[in-house]
Structures are given as C-alpha cells and as structure tokens.
MARVO-365199 format. One line per field, with one value per residue (C-alpha): residue number from 1; residue in one letter; x, y, z. Coordinates in pm, whole numbers, plus 50000, padded with zeros to 5 digits. Example, Ala and Ser with C-alpha at 12.3 -4.5 7.8 and 13.67 -1.06 7.14 Angstrom:
<setis>
resi <- c(1  2) .
resn <- c(a  s) .
X <- c(51230  51367) .
Y <- c(49550  49894) .
Z <- c(50780  50714) .
</setis>
This chain:
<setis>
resi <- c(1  2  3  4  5  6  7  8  9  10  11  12  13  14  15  16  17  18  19  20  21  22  23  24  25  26  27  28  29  30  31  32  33  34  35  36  37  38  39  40  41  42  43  44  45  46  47  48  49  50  51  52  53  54  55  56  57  58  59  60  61  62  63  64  65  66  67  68  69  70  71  72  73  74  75  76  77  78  79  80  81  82  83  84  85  86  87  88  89  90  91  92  93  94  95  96  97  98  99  100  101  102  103  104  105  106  107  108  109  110  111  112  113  114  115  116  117  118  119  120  121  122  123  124  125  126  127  128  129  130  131  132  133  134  135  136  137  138  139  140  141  142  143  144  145  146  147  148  149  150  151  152  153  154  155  156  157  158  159  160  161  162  163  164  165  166  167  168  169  170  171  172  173  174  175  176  177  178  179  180  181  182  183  184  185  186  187  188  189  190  191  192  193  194  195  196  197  198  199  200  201  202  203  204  205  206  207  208  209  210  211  212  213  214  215  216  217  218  219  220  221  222  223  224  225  226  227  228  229  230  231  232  233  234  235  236  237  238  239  240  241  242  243  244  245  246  247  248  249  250  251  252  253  254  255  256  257  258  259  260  261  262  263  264  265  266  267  268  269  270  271  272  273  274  275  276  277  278  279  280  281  282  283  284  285  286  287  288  289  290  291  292  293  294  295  296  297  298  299  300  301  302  303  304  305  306  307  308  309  310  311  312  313  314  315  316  317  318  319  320  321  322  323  324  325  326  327  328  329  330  331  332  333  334  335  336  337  338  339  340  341  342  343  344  345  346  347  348  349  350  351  352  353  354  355  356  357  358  359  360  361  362  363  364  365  366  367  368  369  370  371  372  373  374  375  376  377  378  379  380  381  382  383  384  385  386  387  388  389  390  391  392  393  394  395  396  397  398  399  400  401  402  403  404  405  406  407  408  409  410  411  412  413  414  415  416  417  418  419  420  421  422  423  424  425  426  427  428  429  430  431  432  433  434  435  436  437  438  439  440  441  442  443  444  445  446  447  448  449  450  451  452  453  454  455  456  457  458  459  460  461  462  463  464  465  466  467  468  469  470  471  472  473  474  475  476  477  478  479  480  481  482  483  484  485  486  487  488  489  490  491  492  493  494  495  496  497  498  499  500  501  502  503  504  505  506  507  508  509  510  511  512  513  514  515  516  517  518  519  520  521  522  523  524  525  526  527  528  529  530  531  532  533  534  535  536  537  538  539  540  541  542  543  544  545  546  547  548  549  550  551  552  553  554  555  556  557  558  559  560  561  562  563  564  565  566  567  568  569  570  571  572  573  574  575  576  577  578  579  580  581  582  583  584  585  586  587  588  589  590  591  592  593  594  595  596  597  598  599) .
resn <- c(x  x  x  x  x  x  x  x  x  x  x  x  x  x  x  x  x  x  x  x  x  x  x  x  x  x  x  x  x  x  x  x  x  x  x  x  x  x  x  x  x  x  x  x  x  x  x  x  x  x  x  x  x  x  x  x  x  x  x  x  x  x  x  x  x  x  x  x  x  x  x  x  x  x  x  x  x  x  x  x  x  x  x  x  x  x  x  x  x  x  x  x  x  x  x  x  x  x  x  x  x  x  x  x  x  x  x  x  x  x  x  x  x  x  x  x  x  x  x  x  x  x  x  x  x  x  x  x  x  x  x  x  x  x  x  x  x  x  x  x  x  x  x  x  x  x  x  x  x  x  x  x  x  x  x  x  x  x  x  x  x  x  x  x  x  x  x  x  x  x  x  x  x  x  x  x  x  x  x  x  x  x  x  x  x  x  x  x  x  x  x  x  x  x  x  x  x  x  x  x  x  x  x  x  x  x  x  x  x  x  x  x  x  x  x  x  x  x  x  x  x  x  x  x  x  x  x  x  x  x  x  x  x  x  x  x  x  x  x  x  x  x  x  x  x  x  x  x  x  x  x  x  x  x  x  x  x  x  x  x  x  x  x  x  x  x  x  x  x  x  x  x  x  x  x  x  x  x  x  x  x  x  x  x  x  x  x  x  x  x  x  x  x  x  x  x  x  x  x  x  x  x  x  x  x  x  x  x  x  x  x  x  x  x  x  x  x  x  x  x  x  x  x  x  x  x  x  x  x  x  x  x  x  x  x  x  x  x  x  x  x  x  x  x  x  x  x  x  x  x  x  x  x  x  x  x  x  x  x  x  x  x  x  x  x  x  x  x  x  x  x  x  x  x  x  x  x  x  x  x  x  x  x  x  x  x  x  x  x  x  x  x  x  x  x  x  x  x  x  x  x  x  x  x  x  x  x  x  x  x  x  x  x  x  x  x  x  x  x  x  x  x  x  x  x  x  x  x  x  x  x  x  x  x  x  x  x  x  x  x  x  x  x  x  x  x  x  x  x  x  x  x  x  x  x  x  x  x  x  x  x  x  x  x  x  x  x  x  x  x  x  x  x  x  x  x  x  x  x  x  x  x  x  x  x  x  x  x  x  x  x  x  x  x  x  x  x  x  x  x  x  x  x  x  x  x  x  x  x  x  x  x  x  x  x  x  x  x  x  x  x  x  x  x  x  x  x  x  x  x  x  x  x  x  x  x  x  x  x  x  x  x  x  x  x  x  x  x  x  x  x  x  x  x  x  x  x  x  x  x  x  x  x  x  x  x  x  x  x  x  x  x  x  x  x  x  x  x  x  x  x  x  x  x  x  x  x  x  x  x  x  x  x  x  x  x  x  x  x) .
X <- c(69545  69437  69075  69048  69190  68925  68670  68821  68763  68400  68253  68444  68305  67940  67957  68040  67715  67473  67572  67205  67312  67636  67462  67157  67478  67635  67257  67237  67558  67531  67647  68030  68016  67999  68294  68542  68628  68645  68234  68106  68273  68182  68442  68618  68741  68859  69083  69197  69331  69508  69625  69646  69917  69795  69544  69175  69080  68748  68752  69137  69149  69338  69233  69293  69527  69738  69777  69901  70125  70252  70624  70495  70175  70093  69813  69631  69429  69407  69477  69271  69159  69076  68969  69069  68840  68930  68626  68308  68333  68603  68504  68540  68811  68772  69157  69312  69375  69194  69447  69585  69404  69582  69914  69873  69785  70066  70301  70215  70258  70574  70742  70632  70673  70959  71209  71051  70972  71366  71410  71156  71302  71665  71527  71238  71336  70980  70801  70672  70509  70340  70278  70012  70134  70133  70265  70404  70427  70745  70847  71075  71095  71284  71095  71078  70817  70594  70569  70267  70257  70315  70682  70768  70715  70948  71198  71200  71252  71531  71676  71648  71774  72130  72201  72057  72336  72015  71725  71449  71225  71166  70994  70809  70442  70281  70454  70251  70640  70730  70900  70568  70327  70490  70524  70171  70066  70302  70514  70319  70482  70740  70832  70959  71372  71508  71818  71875  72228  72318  72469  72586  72941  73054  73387  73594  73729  73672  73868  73740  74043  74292  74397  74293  73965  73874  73998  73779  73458  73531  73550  73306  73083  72742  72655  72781  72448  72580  72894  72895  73091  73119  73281  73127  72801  72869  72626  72792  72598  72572  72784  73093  73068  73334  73588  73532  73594  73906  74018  73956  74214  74474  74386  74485  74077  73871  73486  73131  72881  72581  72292  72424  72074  71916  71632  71529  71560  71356  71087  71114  71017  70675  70610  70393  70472  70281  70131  70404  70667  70574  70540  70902  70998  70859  70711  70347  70082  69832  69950  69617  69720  69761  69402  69248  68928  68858  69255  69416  69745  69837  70213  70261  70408  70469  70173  70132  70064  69702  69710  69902  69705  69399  69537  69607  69223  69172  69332  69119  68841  68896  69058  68890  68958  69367  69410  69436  69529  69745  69810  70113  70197  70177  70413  70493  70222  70005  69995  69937  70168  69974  70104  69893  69909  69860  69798  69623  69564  69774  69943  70265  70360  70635  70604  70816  70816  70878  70922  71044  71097  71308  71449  71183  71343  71362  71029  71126  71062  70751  70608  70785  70623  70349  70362  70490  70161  69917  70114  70143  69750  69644  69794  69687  69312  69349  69494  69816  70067  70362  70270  70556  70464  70139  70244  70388  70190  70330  70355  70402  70488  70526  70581  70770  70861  70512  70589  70953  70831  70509  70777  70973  70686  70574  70859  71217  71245  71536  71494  71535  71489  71149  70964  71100  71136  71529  71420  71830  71910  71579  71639  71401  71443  71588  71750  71530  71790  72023  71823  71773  71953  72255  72591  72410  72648  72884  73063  72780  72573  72638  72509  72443  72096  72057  72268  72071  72252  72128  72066  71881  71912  71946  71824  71458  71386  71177  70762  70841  71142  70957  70645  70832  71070  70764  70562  70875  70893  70583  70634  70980  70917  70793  70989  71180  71307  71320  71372  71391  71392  71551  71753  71975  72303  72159  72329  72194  72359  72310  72441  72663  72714  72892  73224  73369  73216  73075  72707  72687  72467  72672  72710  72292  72220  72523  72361  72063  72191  72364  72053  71836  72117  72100  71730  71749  72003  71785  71474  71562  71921  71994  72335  72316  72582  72569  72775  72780  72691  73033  73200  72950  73038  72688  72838  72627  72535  72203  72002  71756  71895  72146  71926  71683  71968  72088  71762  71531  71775  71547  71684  71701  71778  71838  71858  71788  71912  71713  71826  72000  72431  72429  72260  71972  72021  71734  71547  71464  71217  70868  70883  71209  70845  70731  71120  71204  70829  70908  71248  71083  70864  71111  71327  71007  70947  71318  71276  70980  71146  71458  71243  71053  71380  71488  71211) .
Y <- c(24075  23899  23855  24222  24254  24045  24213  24562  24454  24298  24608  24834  24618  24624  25025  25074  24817  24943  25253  25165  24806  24947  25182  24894  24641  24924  25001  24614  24577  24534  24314  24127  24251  24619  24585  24543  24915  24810  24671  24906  25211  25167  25219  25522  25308  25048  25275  25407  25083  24998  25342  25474  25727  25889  26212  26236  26479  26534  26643  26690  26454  26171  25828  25661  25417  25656  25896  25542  25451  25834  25885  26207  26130  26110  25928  25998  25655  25558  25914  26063  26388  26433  26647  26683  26832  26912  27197  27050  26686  26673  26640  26901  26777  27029  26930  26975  27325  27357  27224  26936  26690  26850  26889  26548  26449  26631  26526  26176  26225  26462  26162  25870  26067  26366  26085  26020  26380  26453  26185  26319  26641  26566  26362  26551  26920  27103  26900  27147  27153  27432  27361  27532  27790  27580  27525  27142  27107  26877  26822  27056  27104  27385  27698  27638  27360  27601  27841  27943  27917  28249  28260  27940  28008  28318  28151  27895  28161  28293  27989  27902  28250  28187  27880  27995  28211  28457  28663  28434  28656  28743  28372  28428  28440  28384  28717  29064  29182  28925  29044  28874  29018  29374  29360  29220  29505  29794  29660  29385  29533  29355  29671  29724  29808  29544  29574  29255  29179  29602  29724  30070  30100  30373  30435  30652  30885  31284  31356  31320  31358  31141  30875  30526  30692  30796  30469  30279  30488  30430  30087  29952  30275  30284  30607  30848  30878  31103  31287  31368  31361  31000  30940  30862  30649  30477  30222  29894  29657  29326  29215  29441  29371  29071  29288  29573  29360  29206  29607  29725  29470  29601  29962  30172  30265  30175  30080  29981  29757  29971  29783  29465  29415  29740  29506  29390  29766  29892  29656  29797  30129  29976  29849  29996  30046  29814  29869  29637  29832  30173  30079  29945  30203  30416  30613  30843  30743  30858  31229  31477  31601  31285  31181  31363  31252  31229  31227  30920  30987  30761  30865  30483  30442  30669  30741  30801  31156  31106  31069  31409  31566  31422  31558  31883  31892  31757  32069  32260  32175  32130  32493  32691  33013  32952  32754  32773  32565  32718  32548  32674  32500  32112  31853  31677  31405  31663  31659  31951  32133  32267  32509  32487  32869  32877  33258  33450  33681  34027  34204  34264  33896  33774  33484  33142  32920  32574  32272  31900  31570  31776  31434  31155  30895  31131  30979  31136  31496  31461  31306  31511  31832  31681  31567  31950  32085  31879  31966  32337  32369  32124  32371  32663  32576  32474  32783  32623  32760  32983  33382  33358  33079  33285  33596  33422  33331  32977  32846  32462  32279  31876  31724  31896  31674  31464  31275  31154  31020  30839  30700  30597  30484  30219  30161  30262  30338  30471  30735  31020  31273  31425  31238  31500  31288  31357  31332  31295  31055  30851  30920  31053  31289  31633  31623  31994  32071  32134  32319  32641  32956  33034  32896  32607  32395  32408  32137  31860  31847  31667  31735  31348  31314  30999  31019  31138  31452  31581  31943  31976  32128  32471  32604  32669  32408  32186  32278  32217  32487  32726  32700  32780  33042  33236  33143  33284  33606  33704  33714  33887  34139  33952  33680  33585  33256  32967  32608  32288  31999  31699  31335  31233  31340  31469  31870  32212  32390  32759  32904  32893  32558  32621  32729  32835  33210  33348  33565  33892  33743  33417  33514  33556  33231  33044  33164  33036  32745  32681  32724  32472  32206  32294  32233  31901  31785  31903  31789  31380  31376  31428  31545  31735  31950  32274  32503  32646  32408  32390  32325  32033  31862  31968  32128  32120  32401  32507  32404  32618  32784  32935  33073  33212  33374  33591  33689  33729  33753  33671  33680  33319  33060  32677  32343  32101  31763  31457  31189  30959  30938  30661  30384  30326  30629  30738  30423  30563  30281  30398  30442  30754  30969  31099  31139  31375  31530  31669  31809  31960  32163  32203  32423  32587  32727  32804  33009  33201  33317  33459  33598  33783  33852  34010  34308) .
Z <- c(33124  32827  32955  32987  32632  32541  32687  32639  32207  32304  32447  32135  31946  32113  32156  31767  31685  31911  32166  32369  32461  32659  32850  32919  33005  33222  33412  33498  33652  34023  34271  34266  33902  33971  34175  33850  33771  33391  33446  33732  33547  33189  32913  33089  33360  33184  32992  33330  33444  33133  33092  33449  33419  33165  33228  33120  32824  32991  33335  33406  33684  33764  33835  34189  34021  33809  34181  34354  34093  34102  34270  34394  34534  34921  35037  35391  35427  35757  35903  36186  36322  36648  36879  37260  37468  37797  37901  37817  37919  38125  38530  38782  39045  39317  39450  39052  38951  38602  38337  38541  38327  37991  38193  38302  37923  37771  38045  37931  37574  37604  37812  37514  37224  37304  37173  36847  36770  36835  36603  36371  36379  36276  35979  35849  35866  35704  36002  36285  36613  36766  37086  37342  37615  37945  38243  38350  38722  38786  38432  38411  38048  37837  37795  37443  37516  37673  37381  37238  36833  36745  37005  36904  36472  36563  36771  36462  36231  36398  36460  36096  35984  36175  35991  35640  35416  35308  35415  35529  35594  35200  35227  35490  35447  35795  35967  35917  35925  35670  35344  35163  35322  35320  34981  34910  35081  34967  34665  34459  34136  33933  33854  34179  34255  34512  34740  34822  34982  34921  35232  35393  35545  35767  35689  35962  35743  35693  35370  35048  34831  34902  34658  34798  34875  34587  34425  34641  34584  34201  34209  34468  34577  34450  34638  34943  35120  35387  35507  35918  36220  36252  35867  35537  35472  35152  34995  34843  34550  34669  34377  34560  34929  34886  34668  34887  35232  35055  34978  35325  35455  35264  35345  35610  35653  35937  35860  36005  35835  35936  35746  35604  35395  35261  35171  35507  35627  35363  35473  35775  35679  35582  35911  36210  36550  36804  37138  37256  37045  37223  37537  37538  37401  37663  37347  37489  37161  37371  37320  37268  36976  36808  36862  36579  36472  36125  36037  35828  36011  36281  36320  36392  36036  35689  35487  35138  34978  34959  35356  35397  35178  35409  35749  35591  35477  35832  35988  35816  35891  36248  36309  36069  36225  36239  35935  35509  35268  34966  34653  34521  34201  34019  34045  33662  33723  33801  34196  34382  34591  34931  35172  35543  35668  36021  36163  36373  36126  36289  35995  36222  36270  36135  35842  35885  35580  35666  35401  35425  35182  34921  34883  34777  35005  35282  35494  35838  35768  35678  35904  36169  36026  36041  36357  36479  36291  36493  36847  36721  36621  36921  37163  36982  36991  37345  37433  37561  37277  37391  37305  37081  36849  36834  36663  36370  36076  35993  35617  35619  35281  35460  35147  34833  34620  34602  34284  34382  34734  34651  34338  34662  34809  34524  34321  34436  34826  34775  34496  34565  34283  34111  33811  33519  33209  33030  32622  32573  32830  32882  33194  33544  33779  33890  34228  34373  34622  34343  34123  34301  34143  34353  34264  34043  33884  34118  34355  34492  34163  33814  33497  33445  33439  33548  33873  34191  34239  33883  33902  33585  33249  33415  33704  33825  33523  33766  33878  34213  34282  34066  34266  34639  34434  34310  34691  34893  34625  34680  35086  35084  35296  35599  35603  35903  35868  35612  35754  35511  35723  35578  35662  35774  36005  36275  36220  36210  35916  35729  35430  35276  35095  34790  34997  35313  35335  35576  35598  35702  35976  36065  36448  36466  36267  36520  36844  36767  36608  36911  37126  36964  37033  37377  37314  37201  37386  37723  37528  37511  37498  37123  37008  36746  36550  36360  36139  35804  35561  35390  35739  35784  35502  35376  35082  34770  34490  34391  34733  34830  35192  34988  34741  35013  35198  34883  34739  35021  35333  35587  35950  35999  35717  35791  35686  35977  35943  36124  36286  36240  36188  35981  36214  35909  35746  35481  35601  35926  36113  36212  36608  36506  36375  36743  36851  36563  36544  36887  36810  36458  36670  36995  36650  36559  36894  36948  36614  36690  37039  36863  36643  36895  37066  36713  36757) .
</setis>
C-alpha cells in the first residue's frame, strides 16, 4: 500500500509537470505491466482501487471493485445458459413416442434435483419454477408438476393469496386481470378514489327505523346502496369493518359479507369476458346482432361514452331508413346528450321513451339498452321483429348522465352523481333522479351537497333533467310509456315513490308489471319483483317516473331495476351485459304488446 502511495504522488506529480508524458507512459504500457489497474488504467483507476466505494463524477458507474466490495451486489460469474434442444438434433426412435427423450430427461432431473428444489423452496421464498406441460409415464408425480407456466403462476398466486392478510393481486403485474395492469390501462391517475379493504354487508333486516339500526348506520355505515327483498346493502370503510363485526355480535341482526373488497370487484368491472369465460358460461357471443361491422361495442365489457356515442353513429348509418339521432341538450362539461329514434315513420304509432345510467356508477343499463337496440334494429332490418314492436316509434337515451359515468369511469367507480360544481360547498354533483319536479325535497334526498343523494339547489337546476323534461314536453301527446332502466335489485316498480298512494291507473301498470315477471322468469329463470315504488322500498322524491306520471300521464310509466340483489351490486361483472340486455328488450316487447292491446 505504500508503493502505490508512492506511485499514486509520482504520477500527480508527473501529470501537474507535463500532462503529455502521462498519456505517452499510459500508451507504452503493455504486457505484465498493463495488468495493474492503477498502470493499465491511467489515473482513474488508480483512484478506483484506493477509493472503490466511492462513485465516479464522470460517467455514473461503478467500478468492479467498489460492486464486489458492495453488501448488495450479486455477481453471476461462472453462470450458464443453456439451451435444450430436443427437435432438431435429437434422433428419431421409431419405438419412442415423440417426447420420451424430454420425459426421460426431466424424469432424470425431477428424481436428482426434486429434493433440493423442496429444499430451495422452503428457504428462498421469491424463487420460482415454471415448469413445461408434460406428461411422465410411470412417475407419477402431482399434477402440479405438469402445469404449464401460465396454471402454475395462477395456482401460485392463489396459493400465495390464502396465506397473505391483503389483496395480492394489486401487486400483480404479469396477469391481464391483475390490479396493475387494469389500472395501467383504465386508472393510471393518482387522482384516482381507491376502495381498498371497503366492503358491502347484507343485513337481513326490512325496517329502517328502529333504534339499533339506525345507531349502527350512524356509526359504521358509509352508504345504503340498495334496499330489496333480501335486506339492506350497506357499504362499510375499511377503517369500520372490525367495530362493525364486534357490533353485530352484540346485536340481535343477522348479516352477509357480500363483497369483502370493493377494490378487487371494481377491477372486475374493467375486465372482459373470454372465449373460455362464455363458453362456460354457456353465454351465445356469436348472436347476429352482435356482429356489427364498423361498431366499437363488443358487449364483452363496459365502454366509455365515446364508444356509445360510436354505436349510436353506427346505427345510423347502417339503418338509415329506421334510424335518427337527436341531440337533446349538453351535459356541464359540454357532452352531448343523444336520443336514437327508431320508427317506421306512421304518424299513428305510439312513442316509448326509454333512458338508462341516471346513476353514473350504474354500468349495466347501459349497456343493456344498448344491447336491446342492436337485437331490436337487427331484427327489424331482417324483417324478423314482432308487428308490435314495429308500430312504435322508439326514443332511446342509453346514457344520461354522460359526465357522472365517464367520472366513474376514470376517477371514482363508484360515483354516482353529475359533474355540477357547488360554489358554497366546493362540492360536485347533483344526484338527477332527485331533481325532477314532483314532490322534490321530500323523503330519499338531502340538501347536503356533497352526499350522493343531493337533489340540488332546486329542482330542474341540472342540464341533464332539463334536457329530457323539455324532450318528453314536447311529445306529450303520443306518449305511451316511459321506462328508466337502472341497477340494482332486480324489481319492477311505478309511481308513486314519495308515499304509499296509489295511481289512477295502478291495476293497468300491475298487470303488466306482473306479465313481464312472468317474462323473465320463463325467459332464463330470473325472479324479479314489482310494486309501487314506495312498497319496494324504492322510495325517493324528485325521480323522474313520478314526475312523468303527473305531468304527462302516459299509459305506462316504470322504473326497471337490473340485476343483481346485492351479490356485487353497482359493480355488476362484464359476462351480467348479454343476461340483462335480453331481459331489457324481453320488457320492451312486453310493453309494446300491451300497448297495442291498449287500442
């Protein structure tokens, strides 16, 4: 160390005198001499291997010495890669079926080195083996040895996931289902709202005032998402669910854990359905009408406003002679609001307005009306439509509340409200299906403006309402029906909603009510329920049925809830879209026989 000290101050000393003679020195070096890093390198190395840890000012790098002496570093000398080919060079044994020389291999290796991996295993957790999809004749291994890469990463997952106290899937970058690459695709903000460890409980239990209910909802309820025939969907904050477990076993109240992480459900909104996925599911994708060239809409997942927007454009142009497109007002940011009327053009027939998404987090219905307008003009062009779906000149609005749900869509899946801006509160949003005229204010709605039942600063204050108020005005006197299809609970319901009254035409709006159940039921087994709104537990002030039914007083006026009853709620998964599309439609064509029946 002290001859390099010595030679570290001659060569300072040299390079200060005369900067030429270093580099001449450094050119001559060769042979054993170049082999000293503090000759062959020049000054730079020498100050490496006195001062190897420390990093270069130059180039960034380290030096070889400084990464060996590192506590962190790994080093890969003597490593191999290698490459087993068993089709090219291998011979052709006429008696050994075509893998027996890899089975034989692996068989070999599997019996040496299964021990050591076990071993290998238990001590070294992150190591992994993904092992080729074979078959060993006489080995008798596990299935799991057999698994391809893809099975066995799952299988590890899963195995993984029952032992870890979280959601592994949010660190999970490999799987197109993955948490990562969902939200690389869909929610890359930091803006975005997460839900992690929220979950919805059921609980068994019909009536809203007693005491320890109430209680309960004040202290640990975030939100009632739902009120049905099975009980009460309530969503818990991850920071509750323990206080709230410890409460239900003191209570007399029974209770489900329907989604026990609103954040893994929510990803699975995002999701598509698979070939694999439909075919167990016995679900037809190979339907005619869903085969329309030209359209964005794959009804294999939910798409974005722009896509709706597309497929309405699509329809257009693809039945000119049946279809127009109607631009009834503009959203706050600006968005239009498009009504697709689909007619034959007779003055007699009867008009049926139909809407959906009222509610931004409300995917289903749109994409089931949209899914009932491509089987409705499908059949139509083909000639294949039911003379009673003919004669009525059909007014389809599949999305009306375009700035809440692409909000949903980017930012918050589970808001729910428009994008009004409150100046007083600082708050967003206007709930639309309590902002309609009739009985606003009332039970159902607040007047806190940032709570998702807001109903506004008075009613008709929001772009949206106004626009299907002035739209459904101005067709008053044909008018037969108005239908707002919506999520979730799985019910048929008409006015009224604001108490328990009854419409001059309740028993006409209950027989048909009753028939469409019968419909669905026949149609694939769905049980649905119906009633006044009010009776269903539907009960809220200012929605827009109720408002239709005392201005206009059309013959037929309902809201039809989707599926489900609480099994995922708003965050209905992808492969629900044909299911509900066809009971959307199975109600539109149970409406336009009563209504020819009416005549």
């Amino acid at each position: 160390m002290h001859y390099a000290y010595a030679v570290y101050a001659a060569l300072s000393l040299l390079c200060s005198s005369a900067p030429c003679a270093l580099s001449a020195l450094q050119s001559r070096t060769t042979g054993q001499l170049a082999r000293l890093p503090f000759f062959g390198g020049g000054v730079t190395q020498l100050l490496h291997y006195l001062r190897p840890m420390e990093q270069s000012a130059s180039n960034g790098r380290r030096s070889a010495l400084r990464s060996a002496l590192d506590e962190n570093y790994v080093s890969y000398r003597g490593g191999q890669l290698w490459k087993l080919n068993f089709n090219g060079t291998r011979r052709t044994d006429v008696d050994s079926p075509p893998d027996a020389h890899y089975n034989q291999f692996v068989e070999n290796m599997l019996l040496l080195w299964l021990p050591r991996l076990l071993l290998l295993a238990a001590g070294h957790a992150q190591h992994l083996l993904l092992w080729r999809s074979i078959t060993l004749p006489g080995l008798g291994l596990p299935q799991l040895w057999t698994m391809n890469s893809s099975e066995l990463y799952e299988a590890t997952f899963e195995s993984l996931q029952w032992l870890a106290p979280t959601d592994l899937r949010r660190f999970d970058f490999i799987s197109a289902d993955s948490t990562y690459q969902i939200n690389r695709r869909y929610r890359n903000d930091s803006r975005v709202r997460r839900y992690y460890g929220y979950q919805l409980w059921k609980l068994h239990e019909d009536c809203l005032d007693r005491q320890r209910w109430r209680v309960f909802r004040r202290l640990f309820g975030s939100e009632v998402w739902n009120i049905n025939q099975d009980g009460i969907d309530i969503l818990i904050e991850h920071k509750n669910v323990e206080a709230a477990q410890k409460f239900m076993e003191k209570s007399d109240f029974s209770y489900n854990v329907m989604i026990d992480d609103i954040e893994a459900a929510i990803d699975q909104t995002y999701t598509e359905v698979s070939d694999e996925q439909a075919e167990s599911a016995n679900a037809n994708y190979s339907l005619p009408w869903l085969q329309r060239e030209g359209s964005l809409l794959t009804w294999r997942r939910y798409h974005d406003h722009g896509d709706l927007q597309q497929f309405l454009q699509n329809t257009l142009e693809t039945h000119a002679d049946l279809a127009e497109i109607i631009q009834i007002g503009l959203t706050r940011n600006k968005r239009p609001m498009e009504v697709l009327r689909i007619s034959n053009g007779n003055r007699a027939n009867w008009s049926v307005f139909v809407d959906a998404g009222l509610q931004a987090r409300d995917w289903l219905s749109p994409a089931a009306l949209s899914y009932a307008i491509a089987k409705l003009t499908w059949l139509w062009g083909e000639g294949q439509l039911e003379r009673a779906m003919r004669r009525i000149d059909w007014y389809f609005l599949p999305l009306a509340n375009p700035d809440g749900y692409q909000y949903s869509r980017l930012t918050d899946r589970l808001w729910t409200k428009n994008r009004n801006y409150d100046i007083d509160s600082g708050c967003y949003g206007v709930n639309l299906d309590r902002n309609f005229e009739y009985a606003w204010g009332g039970a159902g709605a607040t007047q806190n403006a940032c709570k998702n039942l807001y109903q506004g600063s008075k009613s008709f204050s929001e772009p949206e309402s106004r626009a299907i108020r002035n739209f459904l005005l101005g067709m008053r006197n044909d008018l037969g029906a108005y239908i707002s299809l919506g999520g979730y609970g799985q019910t048929i319901t008409y006015p009224w909603g604001d108490a328990d009254y009854l419409t001059h035409n309740e028993r006409q709006l209950r027989h048909t009510a009753r028939q469409a159940v019968l419909n669905f039921r026949r149609l694939n087994h769905a049980e649905y329920s119906m009633g006044t709104s009010y009776t269903q537990k539907m009960a809220r002030a200012g929605n827009s049925a109720d408002w239709v039914q005392q201005r206009i007083n059309p013959q037929f006026v309902y809201n039809v809830f989707l599926k489900d009853l609480g099994r995922y709620g708003y965050l209905m998964p992808p492969h629900y879209i044909l299911e509900s599309g066809e009971e959307a439609f199975e109600f539109l064509r149970t409406i336009a026989e009563q209504l020819n029946a009416y005549e």
